[in-house]
KOLGU-4560 file (N, C-alpha, C; in nm, 3 decimals, padded with zeros to 5 digits):
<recs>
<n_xx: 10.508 n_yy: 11.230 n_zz: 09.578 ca_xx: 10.443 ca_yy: 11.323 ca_zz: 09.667 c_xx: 10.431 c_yy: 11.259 c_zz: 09.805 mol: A seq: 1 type: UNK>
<n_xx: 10.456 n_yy: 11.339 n_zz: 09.899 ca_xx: 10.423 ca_yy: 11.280 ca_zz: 10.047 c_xx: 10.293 c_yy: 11.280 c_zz: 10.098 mol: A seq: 2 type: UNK>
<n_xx: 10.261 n_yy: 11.237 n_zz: 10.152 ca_xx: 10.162 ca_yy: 11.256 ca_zz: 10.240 c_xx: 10.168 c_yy: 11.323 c_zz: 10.349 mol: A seq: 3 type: UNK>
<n_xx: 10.112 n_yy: 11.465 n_zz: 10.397 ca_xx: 10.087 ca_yy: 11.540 ca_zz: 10.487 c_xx: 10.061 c_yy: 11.456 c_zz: 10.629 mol: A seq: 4 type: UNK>
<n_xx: 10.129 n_yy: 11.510 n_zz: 10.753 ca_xx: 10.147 ca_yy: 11.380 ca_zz: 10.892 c_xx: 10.047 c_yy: 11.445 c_zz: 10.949 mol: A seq: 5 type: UNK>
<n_xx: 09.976 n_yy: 11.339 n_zz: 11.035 ca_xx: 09.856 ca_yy: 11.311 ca_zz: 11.083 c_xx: 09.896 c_yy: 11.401 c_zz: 11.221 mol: A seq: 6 type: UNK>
<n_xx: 09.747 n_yy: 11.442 n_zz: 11.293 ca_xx: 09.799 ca_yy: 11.487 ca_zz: 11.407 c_xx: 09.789 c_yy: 11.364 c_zz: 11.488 mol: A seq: 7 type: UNK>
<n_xx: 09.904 n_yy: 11.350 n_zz: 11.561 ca_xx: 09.880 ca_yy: 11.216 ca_zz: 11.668 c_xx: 09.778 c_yy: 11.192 c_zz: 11.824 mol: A seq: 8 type: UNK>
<n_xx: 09.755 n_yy: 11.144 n_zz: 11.798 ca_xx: 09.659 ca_yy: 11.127 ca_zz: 11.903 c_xx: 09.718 c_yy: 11.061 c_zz: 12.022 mol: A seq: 9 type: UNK>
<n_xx: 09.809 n_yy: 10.963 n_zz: 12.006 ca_xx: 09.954 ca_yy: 10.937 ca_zz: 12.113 c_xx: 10.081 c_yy: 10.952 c_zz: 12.104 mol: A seq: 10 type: UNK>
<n_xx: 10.183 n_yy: 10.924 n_zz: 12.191 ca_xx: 10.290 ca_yy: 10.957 ca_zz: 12.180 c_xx: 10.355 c_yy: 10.857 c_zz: 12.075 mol: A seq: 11 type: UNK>
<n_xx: 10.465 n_yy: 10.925 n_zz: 12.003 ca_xx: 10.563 ca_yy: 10.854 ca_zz: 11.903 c_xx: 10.614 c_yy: 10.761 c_zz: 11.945 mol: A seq: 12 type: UNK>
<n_xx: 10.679 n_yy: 10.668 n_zz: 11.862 ca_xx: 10.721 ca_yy: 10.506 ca_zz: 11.916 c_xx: 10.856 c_yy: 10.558 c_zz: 11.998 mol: A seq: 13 type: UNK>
<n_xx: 10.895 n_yy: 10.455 n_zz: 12.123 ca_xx: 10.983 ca_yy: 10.489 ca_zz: 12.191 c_xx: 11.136 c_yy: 10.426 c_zz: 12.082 mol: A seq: 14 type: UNK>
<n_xx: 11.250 n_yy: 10.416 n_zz: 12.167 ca_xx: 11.380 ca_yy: 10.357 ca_zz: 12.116 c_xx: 11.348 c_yy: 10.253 c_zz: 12.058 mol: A seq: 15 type: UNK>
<n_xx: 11.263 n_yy: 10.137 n_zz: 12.180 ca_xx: 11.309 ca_yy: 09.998 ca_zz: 12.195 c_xx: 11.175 c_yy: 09.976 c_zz: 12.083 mol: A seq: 16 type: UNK>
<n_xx: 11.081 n_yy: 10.028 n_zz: 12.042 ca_xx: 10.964 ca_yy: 10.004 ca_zz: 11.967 c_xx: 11.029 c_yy: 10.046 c_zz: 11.836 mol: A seq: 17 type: UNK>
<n_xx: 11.113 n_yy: 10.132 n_zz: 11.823 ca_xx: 11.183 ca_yy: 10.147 ca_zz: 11.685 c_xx: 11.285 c_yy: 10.030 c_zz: 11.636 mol: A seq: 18 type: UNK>
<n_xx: 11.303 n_yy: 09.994 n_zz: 11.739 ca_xx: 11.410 ca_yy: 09.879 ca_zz: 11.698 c_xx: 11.351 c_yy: 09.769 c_zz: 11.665 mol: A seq: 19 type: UNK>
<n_xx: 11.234 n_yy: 09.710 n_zz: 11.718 ca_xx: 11.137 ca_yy: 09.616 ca_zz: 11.700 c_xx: 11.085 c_yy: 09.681 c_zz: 11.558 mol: A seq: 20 type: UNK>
<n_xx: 11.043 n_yy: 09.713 n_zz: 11.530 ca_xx: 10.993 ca_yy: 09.780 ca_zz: 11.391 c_xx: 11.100 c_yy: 09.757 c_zz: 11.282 mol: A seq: 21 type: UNK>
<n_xx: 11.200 n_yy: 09.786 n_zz: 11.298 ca_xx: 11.331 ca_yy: 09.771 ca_zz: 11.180 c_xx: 11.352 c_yy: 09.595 c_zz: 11.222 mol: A seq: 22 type: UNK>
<n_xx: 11.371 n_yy: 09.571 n_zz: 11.334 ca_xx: 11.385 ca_yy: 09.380 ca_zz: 11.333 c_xx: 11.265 c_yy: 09.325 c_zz: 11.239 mol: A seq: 23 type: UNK>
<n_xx: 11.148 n_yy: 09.420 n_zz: 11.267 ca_xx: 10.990 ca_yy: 09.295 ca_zz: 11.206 c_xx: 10.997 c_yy: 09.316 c_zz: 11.031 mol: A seq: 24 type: UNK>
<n_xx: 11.116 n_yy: 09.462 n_zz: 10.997 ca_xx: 11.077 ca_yy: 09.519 ca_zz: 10.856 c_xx: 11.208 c_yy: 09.395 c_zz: 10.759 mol: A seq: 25 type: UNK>
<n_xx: 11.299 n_yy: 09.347 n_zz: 10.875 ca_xx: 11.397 ca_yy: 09.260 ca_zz: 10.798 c_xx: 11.354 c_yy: 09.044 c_zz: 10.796 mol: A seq: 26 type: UNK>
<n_xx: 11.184 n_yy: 09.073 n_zz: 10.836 ca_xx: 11.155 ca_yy: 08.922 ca_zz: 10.821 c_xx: 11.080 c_yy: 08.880 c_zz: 10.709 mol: A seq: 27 type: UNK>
<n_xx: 11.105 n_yy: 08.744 n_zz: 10.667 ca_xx: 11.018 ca_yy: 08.723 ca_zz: 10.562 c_xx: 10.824 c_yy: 08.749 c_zz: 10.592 mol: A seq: 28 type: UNK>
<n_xx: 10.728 n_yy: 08.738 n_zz: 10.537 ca_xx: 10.591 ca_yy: 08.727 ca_zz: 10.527 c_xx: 10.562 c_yy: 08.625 c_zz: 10.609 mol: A seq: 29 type: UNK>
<n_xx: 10.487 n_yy: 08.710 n_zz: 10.723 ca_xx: 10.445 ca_yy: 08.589 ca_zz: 10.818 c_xx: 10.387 c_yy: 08.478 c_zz: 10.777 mol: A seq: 30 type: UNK>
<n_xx: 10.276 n_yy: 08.492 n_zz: 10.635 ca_xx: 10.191 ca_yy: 08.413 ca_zz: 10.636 c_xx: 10.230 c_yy: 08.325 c_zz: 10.509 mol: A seq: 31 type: UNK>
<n_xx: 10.300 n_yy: 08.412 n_zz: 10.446 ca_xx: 10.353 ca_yy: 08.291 ca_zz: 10.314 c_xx: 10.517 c_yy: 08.263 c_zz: 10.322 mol: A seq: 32 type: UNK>
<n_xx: 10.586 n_yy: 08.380 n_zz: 10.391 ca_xx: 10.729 ca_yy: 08.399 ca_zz: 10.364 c_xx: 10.813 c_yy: 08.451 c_zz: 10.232 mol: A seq: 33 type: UNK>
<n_xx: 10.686 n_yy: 08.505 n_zz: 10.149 ca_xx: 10.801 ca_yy: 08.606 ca_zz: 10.071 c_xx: 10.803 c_yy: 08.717 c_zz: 10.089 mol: A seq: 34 type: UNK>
<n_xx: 10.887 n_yy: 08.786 n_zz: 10.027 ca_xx: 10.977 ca_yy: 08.898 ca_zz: 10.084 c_xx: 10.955 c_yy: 08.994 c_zz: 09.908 mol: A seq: 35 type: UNK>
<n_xx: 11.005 n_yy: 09.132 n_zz: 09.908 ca_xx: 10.977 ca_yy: 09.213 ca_zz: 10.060 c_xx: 10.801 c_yy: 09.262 c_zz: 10.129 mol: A seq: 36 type: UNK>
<n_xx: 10.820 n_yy: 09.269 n_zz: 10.255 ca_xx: 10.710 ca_yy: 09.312 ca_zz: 10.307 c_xx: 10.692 c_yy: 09.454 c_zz: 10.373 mol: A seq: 37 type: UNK>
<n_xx: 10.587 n_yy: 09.410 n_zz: 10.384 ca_xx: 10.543 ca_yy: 09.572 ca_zz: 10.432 c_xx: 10.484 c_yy: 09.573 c_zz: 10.582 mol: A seq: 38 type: UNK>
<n_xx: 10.572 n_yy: 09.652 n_zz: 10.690 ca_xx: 10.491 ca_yy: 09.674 ca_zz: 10.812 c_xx: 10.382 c_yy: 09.688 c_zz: 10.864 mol: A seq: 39 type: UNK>
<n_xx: 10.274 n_yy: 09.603 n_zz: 10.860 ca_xx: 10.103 ca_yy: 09.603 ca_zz: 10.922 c_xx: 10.108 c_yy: 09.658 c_zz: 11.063 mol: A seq: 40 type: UNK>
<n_xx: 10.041 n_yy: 09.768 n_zz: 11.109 ca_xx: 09.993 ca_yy: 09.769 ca_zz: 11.222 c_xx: 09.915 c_yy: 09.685 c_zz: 11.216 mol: A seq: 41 type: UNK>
<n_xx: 09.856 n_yy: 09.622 n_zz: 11.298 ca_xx: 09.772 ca_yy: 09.510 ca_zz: 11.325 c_xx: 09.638 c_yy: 09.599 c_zz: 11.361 mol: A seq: 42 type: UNK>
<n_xx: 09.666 n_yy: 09.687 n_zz: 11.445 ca_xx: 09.525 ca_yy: 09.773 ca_zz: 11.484 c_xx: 09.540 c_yy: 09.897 c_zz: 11.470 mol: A seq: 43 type: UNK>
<n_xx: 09.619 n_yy: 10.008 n_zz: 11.392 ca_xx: 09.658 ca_yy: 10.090 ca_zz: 11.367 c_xx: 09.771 c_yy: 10.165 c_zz: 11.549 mol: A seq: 44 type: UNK>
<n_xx: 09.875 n_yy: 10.226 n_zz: 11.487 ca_xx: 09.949 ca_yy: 10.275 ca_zz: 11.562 c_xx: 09.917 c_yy: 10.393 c_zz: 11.747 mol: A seq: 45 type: UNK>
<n_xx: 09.789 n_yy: 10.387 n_zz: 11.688 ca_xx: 09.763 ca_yy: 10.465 ca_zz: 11.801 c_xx: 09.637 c_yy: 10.363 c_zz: 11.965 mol: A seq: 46 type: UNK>
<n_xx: 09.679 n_yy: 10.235 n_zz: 11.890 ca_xx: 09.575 ca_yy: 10.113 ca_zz: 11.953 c_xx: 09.604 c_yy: 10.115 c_zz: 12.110 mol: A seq: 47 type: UNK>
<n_xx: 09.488 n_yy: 10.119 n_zz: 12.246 ca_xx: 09.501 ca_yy: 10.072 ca_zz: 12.356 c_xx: 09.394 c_yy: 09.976 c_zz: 12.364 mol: A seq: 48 type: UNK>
<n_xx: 09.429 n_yy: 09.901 n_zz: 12.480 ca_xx: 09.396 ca_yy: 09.791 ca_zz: 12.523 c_xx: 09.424 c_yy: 09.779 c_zz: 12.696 mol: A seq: 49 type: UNK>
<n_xx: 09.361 n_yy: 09.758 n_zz: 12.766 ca_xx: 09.346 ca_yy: 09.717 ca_zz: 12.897 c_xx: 09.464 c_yy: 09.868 c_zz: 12.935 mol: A seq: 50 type: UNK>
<n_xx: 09.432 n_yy: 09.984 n_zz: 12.878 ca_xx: 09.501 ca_yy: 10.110 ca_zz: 12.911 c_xx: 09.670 c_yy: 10.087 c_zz: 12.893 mol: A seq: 51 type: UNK>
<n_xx: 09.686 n_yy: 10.003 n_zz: 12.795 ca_xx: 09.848 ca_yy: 09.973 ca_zz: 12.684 c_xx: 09.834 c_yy: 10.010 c_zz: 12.602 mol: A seq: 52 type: UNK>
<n_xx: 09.936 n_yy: 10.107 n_zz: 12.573 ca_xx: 09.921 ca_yy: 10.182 ca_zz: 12.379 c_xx: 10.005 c_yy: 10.012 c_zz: 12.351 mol: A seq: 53 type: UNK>
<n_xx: 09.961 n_yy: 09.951 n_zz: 12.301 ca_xx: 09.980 ca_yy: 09.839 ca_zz: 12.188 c_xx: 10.039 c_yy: 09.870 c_zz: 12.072 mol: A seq: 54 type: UNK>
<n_xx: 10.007 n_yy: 09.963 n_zz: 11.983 ca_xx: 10.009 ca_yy: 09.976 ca_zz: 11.847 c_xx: 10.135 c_yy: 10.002 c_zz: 11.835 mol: A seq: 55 type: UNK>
<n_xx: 10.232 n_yy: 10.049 n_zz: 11.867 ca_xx: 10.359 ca_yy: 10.019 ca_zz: 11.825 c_xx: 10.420 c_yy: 09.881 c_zz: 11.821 mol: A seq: 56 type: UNK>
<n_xx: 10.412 n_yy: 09.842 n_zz: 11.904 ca_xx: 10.465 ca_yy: 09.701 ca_zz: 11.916 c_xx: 10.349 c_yy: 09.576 c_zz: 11.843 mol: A seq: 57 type: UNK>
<n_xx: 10.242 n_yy: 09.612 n_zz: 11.782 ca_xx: 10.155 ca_yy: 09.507 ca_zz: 11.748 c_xx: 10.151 c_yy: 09.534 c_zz: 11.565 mol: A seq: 58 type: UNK>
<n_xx: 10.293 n_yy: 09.465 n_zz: 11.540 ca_xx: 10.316 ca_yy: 09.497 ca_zz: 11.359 c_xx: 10.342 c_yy: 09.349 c_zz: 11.339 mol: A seq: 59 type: UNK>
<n_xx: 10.341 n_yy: 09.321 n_zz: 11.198 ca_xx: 10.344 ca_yy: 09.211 ca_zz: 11.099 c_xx: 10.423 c_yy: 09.236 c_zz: 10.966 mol: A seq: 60 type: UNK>
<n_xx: 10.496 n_yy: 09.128 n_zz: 10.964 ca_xx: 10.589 ca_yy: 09.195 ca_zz: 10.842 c_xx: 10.476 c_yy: 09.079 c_zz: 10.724 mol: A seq: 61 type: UNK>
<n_xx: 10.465 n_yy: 09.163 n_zz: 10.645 ca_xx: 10.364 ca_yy: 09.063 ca_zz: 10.536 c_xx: 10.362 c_yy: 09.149 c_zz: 10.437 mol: A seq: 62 type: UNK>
<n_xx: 10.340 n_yy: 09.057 n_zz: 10.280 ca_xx: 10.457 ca_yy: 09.056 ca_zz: 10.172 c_xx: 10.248 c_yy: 09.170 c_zz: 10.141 mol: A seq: 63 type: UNK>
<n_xx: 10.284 n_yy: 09.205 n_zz: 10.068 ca_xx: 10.143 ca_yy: 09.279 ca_zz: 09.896 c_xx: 10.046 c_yy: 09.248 c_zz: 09.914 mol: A seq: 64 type: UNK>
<n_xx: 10.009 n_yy: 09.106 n_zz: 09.903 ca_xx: 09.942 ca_yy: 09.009 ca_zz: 09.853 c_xx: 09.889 c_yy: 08.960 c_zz: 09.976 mol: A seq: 65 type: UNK>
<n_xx: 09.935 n_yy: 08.932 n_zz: 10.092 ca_xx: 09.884 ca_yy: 08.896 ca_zz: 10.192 c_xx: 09.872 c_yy: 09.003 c_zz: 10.289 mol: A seq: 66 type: UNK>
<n_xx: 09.898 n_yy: 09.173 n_zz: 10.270 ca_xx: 09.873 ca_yy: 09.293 ca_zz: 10.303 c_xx: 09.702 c_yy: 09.312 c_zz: 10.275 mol: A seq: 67 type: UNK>
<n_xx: 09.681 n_yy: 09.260 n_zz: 10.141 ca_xx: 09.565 ca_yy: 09.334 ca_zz: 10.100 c_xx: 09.470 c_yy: 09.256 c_zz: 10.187 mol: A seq: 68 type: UNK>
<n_xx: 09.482 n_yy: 09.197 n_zz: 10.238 ca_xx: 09.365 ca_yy: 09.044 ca_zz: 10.258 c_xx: 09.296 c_yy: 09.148 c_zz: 10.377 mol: A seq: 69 type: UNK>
<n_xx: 09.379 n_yy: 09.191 n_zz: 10.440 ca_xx: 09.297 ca_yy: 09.324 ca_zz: 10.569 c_xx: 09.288 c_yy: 09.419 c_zz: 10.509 mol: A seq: 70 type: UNK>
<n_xx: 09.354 n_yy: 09.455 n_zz: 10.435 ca_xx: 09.327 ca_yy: 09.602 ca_zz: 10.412 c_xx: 09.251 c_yy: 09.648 c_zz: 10.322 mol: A seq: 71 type: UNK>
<n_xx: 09.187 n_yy: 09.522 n_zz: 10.230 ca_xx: 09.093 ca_yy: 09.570 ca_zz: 10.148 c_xx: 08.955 c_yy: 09.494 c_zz: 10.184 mol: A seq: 72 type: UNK>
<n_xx: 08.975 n_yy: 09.401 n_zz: 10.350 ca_xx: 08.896 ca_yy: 09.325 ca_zz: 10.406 c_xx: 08.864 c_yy: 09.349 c_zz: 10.516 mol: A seq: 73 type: UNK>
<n_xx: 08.890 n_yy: 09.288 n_zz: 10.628 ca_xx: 08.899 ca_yy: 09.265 ca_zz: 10.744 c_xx: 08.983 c_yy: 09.214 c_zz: 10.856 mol: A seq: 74 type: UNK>
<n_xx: 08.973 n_yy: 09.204 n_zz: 10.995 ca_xx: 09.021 ca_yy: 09.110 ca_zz: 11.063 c_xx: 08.965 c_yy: 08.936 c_zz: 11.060 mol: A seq: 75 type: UNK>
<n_xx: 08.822 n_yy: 09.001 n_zz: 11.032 ca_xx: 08.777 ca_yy: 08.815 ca_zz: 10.956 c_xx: 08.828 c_yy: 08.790 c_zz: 10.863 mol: A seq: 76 type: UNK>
<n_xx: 08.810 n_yy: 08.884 n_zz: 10.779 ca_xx: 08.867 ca_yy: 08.826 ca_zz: 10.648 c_xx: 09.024 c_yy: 08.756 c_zz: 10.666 mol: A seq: 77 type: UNK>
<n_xx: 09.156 n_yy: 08.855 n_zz: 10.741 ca_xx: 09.219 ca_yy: 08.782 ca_zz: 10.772 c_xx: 09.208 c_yy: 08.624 c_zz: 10.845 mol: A seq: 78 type: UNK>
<n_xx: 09.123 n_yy: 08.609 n_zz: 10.930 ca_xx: 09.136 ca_yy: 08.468 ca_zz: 11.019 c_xx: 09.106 c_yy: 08.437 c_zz: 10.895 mol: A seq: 79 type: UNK>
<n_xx: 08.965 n_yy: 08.415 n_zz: 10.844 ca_xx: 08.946 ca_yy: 08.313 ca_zz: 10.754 c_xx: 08.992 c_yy: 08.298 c_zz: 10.638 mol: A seq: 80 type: UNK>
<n_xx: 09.110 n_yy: 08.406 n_zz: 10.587 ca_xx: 09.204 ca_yy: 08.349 ca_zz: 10.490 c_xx: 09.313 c_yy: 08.278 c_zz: 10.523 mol: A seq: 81 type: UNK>
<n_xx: 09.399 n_yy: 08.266 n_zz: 10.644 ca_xx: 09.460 ca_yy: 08.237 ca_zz: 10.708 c_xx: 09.485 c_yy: 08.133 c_zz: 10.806 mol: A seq: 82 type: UNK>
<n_xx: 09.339 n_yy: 08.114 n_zz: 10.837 ca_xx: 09.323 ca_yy: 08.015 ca_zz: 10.996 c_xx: 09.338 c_yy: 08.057 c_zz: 11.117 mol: A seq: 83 type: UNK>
<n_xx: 09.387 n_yy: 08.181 n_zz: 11.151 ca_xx: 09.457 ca_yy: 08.244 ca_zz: 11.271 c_xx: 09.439 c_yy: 08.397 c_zz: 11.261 mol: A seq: 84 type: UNK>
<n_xx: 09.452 n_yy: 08.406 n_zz: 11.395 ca_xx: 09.364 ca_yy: 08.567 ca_zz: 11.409 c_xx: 09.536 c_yy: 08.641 c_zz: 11.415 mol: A seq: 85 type: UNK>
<n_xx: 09.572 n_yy: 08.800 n_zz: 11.353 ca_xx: 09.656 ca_yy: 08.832 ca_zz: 11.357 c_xx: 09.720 c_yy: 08.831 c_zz: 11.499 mol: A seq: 86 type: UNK>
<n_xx: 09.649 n_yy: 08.821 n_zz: 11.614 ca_xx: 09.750 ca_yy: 08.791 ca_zz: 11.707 c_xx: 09.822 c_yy: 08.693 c_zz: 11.755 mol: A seq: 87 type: UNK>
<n_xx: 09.771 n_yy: 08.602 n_zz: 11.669 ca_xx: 09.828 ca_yy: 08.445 ca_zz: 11.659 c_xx: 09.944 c_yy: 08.473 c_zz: 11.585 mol: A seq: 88 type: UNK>
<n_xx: 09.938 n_yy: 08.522 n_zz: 11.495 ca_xx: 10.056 ca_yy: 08.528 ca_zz: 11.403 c_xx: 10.152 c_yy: 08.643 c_zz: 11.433 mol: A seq: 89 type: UNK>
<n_xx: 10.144 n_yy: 08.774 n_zz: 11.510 ca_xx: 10.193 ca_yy: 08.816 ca_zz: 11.603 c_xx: 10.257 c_yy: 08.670 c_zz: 11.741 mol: A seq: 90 type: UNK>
<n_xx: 10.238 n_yy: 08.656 n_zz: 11.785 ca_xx: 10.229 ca_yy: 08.572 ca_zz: 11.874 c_xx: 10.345 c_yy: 08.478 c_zz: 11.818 mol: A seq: 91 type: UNK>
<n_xx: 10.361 n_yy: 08.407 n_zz: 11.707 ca_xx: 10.444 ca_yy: 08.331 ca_zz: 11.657 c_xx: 10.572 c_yy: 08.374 c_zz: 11.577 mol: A seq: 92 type: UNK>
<n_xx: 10.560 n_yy: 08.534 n_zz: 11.535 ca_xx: 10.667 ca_yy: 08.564 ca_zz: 11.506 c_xx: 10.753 c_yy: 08.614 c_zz: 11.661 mol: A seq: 93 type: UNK>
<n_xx: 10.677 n_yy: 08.665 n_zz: 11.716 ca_xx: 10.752 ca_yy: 08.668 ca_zz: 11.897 c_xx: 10.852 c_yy: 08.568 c_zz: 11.920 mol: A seq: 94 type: UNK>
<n_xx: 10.751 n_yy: 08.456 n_zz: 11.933 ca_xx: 10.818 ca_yy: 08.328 ca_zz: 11.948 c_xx: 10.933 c_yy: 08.253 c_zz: 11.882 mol: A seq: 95 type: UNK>
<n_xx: 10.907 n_yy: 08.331 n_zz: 11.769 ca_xx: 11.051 ca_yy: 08.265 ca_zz: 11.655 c_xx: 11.173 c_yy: 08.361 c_zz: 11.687 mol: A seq: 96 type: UNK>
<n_xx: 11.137 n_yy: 08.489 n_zz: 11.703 ca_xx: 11.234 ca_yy: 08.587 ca_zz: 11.767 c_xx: 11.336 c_yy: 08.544 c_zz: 11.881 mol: A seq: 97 type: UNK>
<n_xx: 11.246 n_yy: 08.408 n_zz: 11.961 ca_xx: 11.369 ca_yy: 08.393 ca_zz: 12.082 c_xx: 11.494 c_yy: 08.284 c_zz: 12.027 mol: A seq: 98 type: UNK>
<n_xx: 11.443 n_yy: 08.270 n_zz: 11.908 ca_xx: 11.584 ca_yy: 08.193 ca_zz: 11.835 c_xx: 11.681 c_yy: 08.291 c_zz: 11.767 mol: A seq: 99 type: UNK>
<n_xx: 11.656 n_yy: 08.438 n_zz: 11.727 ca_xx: 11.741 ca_yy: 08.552 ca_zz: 11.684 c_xx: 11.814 c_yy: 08.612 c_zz: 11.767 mol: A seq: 100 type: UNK>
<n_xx: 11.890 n_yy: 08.695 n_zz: 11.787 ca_xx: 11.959 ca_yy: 08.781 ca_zz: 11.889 c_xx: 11.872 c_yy: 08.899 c_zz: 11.870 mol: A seq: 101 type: UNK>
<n_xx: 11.808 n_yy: 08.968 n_zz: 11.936 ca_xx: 11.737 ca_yy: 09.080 ca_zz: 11.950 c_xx: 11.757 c_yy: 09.195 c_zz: 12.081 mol: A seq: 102 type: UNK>
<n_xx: 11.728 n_yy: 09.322 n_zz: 11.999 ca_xx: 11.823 ca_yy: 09.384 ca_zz: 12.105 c_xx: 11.712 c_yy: 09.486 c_zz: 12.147 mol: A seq: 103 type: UNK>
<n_xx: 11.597 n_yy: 09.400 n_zz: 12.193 ca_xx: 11.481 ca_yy: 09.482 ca_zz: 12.271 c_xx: 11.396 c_yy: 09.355 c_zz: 12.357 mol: A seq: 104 type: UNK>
<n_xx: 11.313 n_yy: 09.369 n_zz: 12.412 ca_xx: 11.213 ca_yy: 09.322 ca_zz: 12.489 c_xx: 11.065 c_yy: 09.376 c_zz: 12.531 mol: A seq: 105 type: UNK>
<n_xx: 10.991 n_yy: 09.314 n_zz: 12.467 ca_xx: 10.857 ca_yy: 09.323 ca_zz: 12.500 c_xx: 10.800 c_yy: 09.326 c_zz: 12.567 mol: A seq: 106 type: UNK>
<n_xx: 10.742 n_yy: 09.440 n_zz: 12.675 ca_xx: 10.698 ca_yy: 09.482 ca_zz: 12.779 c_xx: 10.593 c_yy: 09.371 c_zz: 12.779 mol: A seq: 107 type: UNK>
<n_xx: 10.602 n_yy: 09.304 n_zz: 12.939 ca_xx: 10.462 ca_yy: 09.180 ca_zz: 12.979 c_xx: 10.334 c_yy: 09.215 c_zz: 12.942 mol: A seq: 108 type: UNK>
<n_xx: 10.337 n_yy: 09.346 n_zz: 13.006 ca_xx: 10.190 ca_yy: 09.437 ca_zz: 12.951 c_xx: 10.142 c_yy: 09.417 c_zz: 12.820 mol: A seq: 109 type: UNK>
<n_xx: 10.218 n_yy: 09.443 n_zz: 12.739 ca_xx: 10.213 ca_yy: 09.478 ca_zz: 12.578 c_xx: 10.169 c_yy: 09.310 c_zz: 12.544 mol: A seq: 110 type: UNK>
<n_xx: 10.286 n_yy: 09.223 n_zz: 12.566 ca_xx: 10.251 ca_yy: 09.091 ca_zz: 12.521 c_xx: 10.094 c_yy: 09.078 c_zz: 12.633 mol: A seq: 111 type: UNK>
<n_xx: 10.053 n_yy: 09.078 n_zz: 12.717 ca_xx: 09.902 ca_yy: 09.054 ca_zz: 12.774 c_xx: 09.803 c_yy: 09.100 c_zz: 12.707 mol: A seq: 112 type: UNK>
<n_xx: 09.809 n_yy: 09.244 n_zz: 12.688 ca_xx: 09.706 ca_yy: 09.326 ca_zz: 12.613 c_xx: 09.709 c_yy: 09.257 c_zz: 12.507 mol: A seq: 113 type: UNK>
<n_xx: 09.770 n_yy: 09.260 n_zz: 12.436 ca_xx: 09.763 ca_yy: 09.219 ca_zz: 12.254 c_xx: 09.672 c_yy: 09.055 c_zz: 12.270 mol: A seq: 114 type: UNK>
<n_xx: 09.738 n_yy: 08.976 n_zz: 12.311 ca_xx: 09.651 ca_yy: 08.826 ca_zz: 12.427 c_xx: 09.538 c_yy: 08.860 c_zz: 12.402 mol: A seq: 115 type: UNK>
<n_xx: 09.504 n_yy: 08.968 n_zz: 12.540 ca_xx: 09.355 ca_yy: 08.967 ca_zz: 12.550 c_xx: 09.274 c_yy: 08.990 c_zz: 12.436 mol: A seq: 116 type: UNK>
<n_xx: 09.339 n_yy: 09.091 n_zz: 12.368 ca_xx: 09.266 ca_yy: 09.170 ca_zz: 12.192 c_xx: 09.283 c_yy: 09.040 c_zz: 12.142 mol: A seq: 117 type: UNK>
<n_xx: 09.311 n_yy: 08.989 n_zz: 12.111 ca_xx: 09.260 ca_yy: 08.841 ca_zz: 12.029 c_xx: 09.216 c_yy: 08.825 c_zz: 11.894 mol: A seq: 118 type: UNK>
<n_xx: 09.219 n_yy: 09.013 n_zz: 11.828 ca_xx: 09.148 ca_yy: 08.937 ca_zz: 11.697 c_xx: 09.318 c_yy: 08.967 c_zz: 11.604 mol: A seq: 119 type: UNK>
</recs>
């Protein structure tokens, strides 16, 4: 059975945010590295910040098991299962990205905002 679609409250992900989404859905688990995972919004899809819709671009590829740790918890609960606040770990899969060939780029904005949000 599907689930009936939400009315959106912002606009749908652009090209280059779809492509980032299928790159983050082919990485191992940020936090342990097994596979397969499941796409985390980090703050759900419709997230602003310093007036940046974020939420497209602020995903986590992370396996079941390290899904539930927020979703049946928190963003504390994540740091303190983890050590690192999901934008840290956002933040480091970015960073591992400039060793892949990738065929998008992350608006400065987007990488600042997400920065400032910090959890």
């Amino acid at each position: 059975m599907r689930r009936p679609a939400t009315k959106r409250s912002t606009r749908a992900a652009s090209s280059e945010e779809k492509r980032f989404l299928l790159w983050v859905k082919h990485q191992p688990c940020i936090e342990c590295g097994n596979e397969p995972v499941i796409v985390e919004h980090m703050y759900g899809s419709a997230m602003i910040n310093n007036k940046v819709l974020i939420g497209h671009w602020a995903i986590l590829p992370l396996c079941v098991a390290c899904d539930s740790v927020k979703t049946n918890g928190s963003h504390n609960a994540y740091r303190d299962t983890f050590g690192r606040s999901q934008a840290d770990a956002w933040h480091e899969l970015v960073m591992a990205s400039n060793n892949k060939p990738l065929q998008y780029s992350i608006p400065a904005e987007v990488y600042q905002s997400i920065a400032d949000w910090g959890k």
